[in-house]
N, C-alpha and C positions, 0 to 999 in steps of 0.2 A: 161325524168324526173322520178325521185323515189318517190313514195308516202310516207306517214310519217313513217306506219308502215315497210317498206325496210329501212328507215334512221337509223329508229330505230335499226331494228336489226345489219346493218352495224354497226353503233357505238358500239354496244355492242360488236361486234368480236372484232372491233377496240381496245376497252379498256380493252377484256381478254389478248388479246396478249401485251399490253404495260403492266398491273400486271405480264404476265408471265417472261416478259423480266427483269425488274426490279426484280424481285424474281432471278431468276439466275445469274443478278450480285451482289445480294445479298449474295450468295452460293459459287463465286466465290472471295470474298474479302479475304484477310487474317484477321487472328484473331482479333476483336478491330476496323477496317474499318468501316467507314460511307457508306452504299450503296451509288453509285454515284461519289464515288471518285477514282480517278486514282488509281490504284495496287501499284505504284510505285511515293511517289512524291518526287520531286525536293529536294535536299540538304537541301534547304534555308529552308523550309518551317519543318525542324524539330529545327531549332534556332528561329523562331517564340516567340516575344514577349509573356509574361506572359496574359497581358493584350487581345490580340488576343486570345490563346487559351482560354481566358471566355468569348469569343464572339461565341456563337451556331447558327445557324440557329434557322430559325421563326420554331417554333411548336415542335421542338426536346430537349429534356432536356440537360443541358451543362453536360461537361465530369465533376466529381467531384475536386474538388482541390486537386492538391498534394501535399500542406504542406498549413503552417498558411498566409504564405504573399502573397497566392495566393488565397486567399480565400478572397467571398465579402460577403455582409448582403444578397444581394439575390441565392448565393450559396456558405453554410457555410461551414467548414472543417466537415465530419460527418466521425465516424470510421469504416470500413466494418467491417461487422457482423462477427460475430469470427465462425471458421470452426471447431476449435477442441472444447475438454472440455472446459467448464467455471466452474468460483468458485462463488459462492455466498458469499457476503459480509459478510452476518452476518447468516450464516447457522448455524442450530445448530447442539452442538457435536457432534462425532459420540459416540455411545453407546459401539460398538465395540473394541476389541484389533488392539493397532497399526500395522499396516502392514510393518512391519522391510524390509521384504524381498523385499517389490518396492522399496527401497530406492537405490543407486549405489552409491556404496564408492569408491575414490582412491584405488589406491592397494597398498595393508598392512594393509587397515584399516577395523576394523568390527567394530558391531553395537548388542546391546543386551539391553534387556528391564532392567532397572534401579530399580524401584517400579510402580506399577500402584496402589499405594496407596493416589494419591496425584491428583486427580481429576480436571481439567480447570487446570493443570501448566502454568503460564504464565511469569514469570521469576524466578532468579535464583541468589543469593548472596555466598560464600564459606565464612562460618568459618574456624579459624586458626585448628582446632578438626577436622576436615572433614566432617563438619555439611555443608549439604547442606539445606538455606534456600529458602523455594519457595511460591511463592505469587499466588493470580492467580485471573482474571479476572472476571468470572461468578458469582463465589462464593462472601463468606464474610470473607474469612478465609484464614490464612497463617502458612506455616508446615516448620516442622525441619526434615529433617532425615539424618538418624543416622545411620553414618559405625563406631564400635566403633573399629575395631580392624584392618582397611587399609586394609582389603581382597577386596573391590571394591562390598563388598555382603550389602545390606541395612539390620539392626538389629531389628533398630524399626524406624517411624513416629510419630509425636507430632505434635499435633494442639497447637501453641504457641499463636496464634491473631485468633479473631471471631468476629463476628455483626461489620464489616468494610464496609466502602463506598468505594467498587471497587481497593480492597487493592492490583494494579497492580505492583506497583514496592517494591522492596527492597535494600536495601546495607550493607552490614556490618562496623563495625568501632570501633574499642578501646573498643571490648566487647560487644557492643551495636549494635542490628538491628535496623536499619530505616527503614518506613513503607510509602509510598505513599497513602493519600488516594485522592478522589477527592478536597477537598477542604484544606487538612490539610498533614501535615509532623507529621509523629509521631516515637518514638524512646523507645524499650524498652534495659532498663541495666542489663549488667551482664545478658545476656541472655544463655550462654555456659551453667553456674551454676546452672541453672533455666528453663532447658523445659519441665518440668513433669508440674511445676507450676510456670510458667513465670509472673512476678510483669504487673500491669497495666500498657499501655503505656505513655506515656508523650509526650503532645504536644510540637512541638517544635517548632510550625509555623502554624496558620490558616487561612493566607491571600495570601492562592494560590484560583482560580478563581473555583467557584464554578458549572459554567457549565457542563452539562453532558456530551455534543459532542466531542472527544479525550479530555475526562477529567480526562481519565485514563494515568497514569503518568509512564514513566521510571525512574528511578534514580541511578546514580554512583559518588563514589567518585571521582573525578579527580589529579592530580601528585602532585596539586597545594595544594590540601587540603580542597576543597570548595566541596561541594555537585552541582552538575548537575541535571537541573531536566526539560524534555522538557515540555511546555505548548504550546498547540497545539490549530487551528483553532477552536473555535466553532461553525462548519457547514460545510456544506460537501462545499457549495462555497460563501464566504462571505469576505468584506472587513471590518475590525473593528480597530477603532481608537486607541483603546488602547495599547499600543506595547507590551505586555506582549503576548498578544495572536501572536501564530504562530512564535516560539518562541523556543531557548533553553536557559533557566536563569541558574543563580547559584546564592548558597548562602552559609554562611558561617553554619559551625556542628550545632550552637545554632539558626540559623534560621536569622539572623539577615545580613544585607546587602547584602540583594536580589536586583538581577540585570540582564539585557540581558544579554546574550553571544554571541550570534547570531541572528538575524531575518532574518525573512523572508523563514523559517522554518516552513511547515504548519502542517507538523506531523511527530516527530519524534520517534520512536519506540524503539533505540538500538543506541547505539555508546560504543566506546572505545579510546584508547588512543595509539600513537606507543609507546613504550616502549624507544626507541633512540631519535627520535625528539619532543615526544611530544604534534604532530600534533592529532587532535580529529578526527576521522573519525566517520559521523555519516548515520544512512539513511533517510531518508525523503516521506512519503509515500503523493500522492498526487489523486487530487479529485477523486469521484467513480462515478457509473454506467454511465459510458462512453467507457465501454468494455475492455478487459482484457491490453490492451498496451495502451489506453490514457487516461489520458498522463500518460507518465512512470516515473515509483518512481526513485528514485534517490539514491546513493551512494555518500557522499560528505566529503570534508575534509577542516578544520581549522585549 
């Protein structure tokens, strides 16, 4: 007979050698292996129902899901952690001159700085003159400049529009610039004749939605002759009844029969037109900090 402290120690050899063991075919799995499992399994068992692989053993955490229909309340779809750079949402400017030289062009094409007199540029309207109109975001303010003689060389800059709410889009039209602001359309005339000291704007519509959250507006003319103008979710994830939100409307130059174009559009930024069929291609940028690919913004066509 063994007394207790011999059991003891017995068991204790016992149970280094059973960790040692289990550690070594732990070292001996291939990449991804559950210790304990066969090297090699069977055919079947890689067409294995969805619902089977969400079934883990007691005490082990389950493998994450691989897409959205495999995914339950008790193990949600989550995005692995991003390995390279990330951007931040709402970073602020850089201070610095643009870095031309990271950029990679097609071949045949280059790249040179324009003005860097035009600070937050966030879009961009062409005069028939070669007036580039530009809007921009941070600021309150929107500029002209001025190639007066087609050399591709900037002459001068004109602050045409000031003390605006988020005056992000613009467009040109029959002489006249159009001004996005957050709650309002505004339109100044005969703006060509006029950028030293351009006339006050003129409302043309103040019953677009007044929230801040993508309440900064794109706008373009379209083929048809309507104004486009997206109205975007207010919130980064939200369902709201009113169908204007998440949205691309149009309405008529003078502002009057406004209308969806599309839904279900939670933010649009940019679009255009084919020039042959007419189809709108627009983008669609979708909810944030859920890491750099989820979910992924969208490229889409009407």
């Amino acid at each position: 007979m063994l007394d207790g402290q011999c059991v003891s120690d017995k068991l204790g050899v016992i149970l280094l050698i059973a960790i040692a063991a289990e550690a070594g075919c732990a070292r001996d799995q291939p990449p991804g292996a559950t210790p304990g499992t066969p090297r090699s399994a069977p055919a079947e068992t890689a067409a294995a129902p969805a619902s089977a692989e969400r079934t883990a053993p007691v005490g082990s955490s389950p493998a994450p899901p691989r897409d959205l229909a495999s995914a339950t309340r008790e193990n949600p779809l989550r995005p692995p952690e991003p390995t390279g750079p990330t951007v931040e949402n709402h970073a602020p400017p850089s201070s610095g001159p643009p870095k031309l030289d990271a950029l990679r062009l097609p071949a045949g094409f280059s790249i040179e700085l324009y003005t860097d007199k035009v600070p937050n540029a966030r879009s961009m309207a062409l005069g028939p003159r070669g007036t580039v109109f530009v809007s921009t975001r941070r600021d309150s303010k929107v500029y002209a400049v001025v190639d007066k003689n087609g050399d591709h060389k900037v002459d001068r800059v004109y602050t045409v529009a000031d003390g605006l709410d988020t005056p992000n889009g613009v467009a040109y039209r029959d002489g006249a610039l159009y001004i996005a602001e957050v709650g309002r359309l505004l339109r100044i005339d005969g703006i060509d004749a006029h950028l030293a000291r351009p006339p006050r704007p003129v409302v043309v519509t103040d019953k677009l939605p007044t929230e801040k959250h993508h309440g900064w507006r794109y706008i373009r003319f379209g083929p048809d002759g309507w104004l486009y103008i997206p109205i975007g979710a207010p919130c980064n994830v939200c369902k709201r009844e009113e169908p204007i939100f998440a949205s691309i409307a149009r309405m008529k130059p003078d502002g009057s029969g406004l209308e969806v174009f599309a839904s279900g559009v939670r933010n649009s930024v940019g679009f255009d037109w084919n020039p042959k069929t007419g189809d709108l291609w627009f983008t669609d940028n979708e909810r944030d900090e859920l890491g750099n690919d989820i979910p992924p913004d969208e490229l889409n066509r009407a």
